[in-house]
C-alpha positions in Angstrom: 0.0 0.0 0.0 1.5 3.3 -1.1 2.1 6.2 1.9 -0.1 9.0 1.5 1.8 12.5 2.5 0.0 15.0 4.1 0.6 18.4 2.2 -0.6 22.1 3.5 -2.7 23.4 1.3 -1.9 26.0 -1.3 -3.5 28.9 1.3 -0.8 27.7 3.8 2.1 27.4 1.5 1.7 31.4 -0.6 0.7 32.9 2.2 2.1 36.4 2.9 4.5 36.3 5.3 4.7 40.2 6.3 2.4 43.2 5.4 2.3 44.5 2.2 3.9 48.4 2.2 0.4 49.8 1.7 -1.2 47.4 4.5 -1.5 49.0 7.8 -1.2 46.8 10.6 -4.4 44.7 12.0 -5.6 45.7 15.1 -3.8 44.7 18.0 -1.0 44.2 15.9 2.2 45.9 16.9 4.1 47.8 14.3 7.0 46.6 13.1 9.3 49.3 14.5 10.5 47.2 17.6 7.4 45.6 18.1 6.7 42.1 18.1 6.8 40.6 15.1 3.6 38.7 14.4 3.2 36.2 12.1 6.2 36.4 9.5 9.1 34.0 8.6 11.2 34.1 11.2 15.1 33.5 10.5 16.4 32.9 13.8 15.7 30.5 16.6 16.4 30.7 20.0 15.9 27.5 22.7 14.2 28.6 25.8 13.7 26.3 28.9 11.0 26.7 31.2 9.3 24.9 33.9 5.8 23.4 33.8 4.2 25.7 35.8 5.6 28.7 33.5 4.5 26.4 30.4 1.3 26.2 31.6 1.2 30.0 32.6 1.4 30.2 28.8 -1.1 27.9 27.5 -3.8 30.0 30.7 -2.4 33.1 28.9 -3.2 31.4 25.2 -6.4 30.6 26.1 -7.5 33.5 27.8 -7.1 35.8 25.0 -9.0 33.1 22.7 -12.0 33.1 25.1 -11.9 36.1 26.4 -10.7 38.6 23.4 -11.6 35.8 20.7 -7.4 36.4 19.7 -6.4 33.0 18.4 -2.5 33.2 19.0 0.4 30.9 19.1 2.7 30.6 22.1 5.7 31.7 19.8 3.3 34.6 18.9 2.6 35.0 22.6 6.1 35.2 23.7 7.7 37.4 21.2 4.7 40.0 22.3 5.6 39.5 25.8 9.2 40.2 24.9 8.7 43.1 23.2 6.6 44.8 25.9 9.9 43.8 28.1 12.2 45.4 26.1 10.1 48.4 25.3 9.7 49.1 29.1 13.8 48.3 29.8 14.4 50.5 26.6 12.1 53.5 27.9 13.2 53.6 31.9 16.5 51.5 31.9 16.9 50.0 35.6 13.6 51.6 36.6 11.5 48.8 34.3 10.2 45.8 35.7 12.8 43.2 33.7 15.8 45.4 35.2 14.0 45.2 39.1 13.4 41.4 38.7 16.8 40.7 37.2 18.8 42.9 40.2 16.4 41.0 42.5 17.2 37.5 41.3 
């Protein structure tokens, strides 16, 4: 019996990958000057370990904003957005952010 592959279909695979130059971003998107970056190709990868309870902090977090705000978002997604509020905030008041107070308390 021959296997039978599996194959996204042609939606999936010619997707665009970033907004056009006369598309403005969704709503709720961030910009993409230092923002997170949504749902694009992504050329670098980065392993991150966490415990269970953060990895299910996550997946609340994932489903919240599905049930409550109807936002259907990946954890990747999730993350990046979370990093970039992080960096924004450690960007705009230095040691007085909240990432630079956790870090010196740690």
């Amino acid at each position: 019996m021959p296997r039978r592959v599996n194959l996204p279909g042609a939606d999936e695979l010619f997707r665009a990958t970033s907004p056009r130059a006369s598309e403005e971003p969704a709503d709720g998107e961030p910009d993409q000057s230092g923002g997170a970056s949504g749902r694009v190709k992504h050329d670098e990868k980065m392993t991150v370990y966490l415990t269970s309870d953060e990895l299910l902090a996550i997946e609340q977090a994932r489903l919240k904003l599905r049930g409550e705000l109807g936002r259907n978002v990946d954890r990747g997604r999730l993350v990046r957005a979370a990093l970039a509020i992080a960096l924004g905030d450690l960007d705009a008041r230095g040691t007085d952010s909240e990432i630079a107070q956790r870090l010196s308390a740690s």
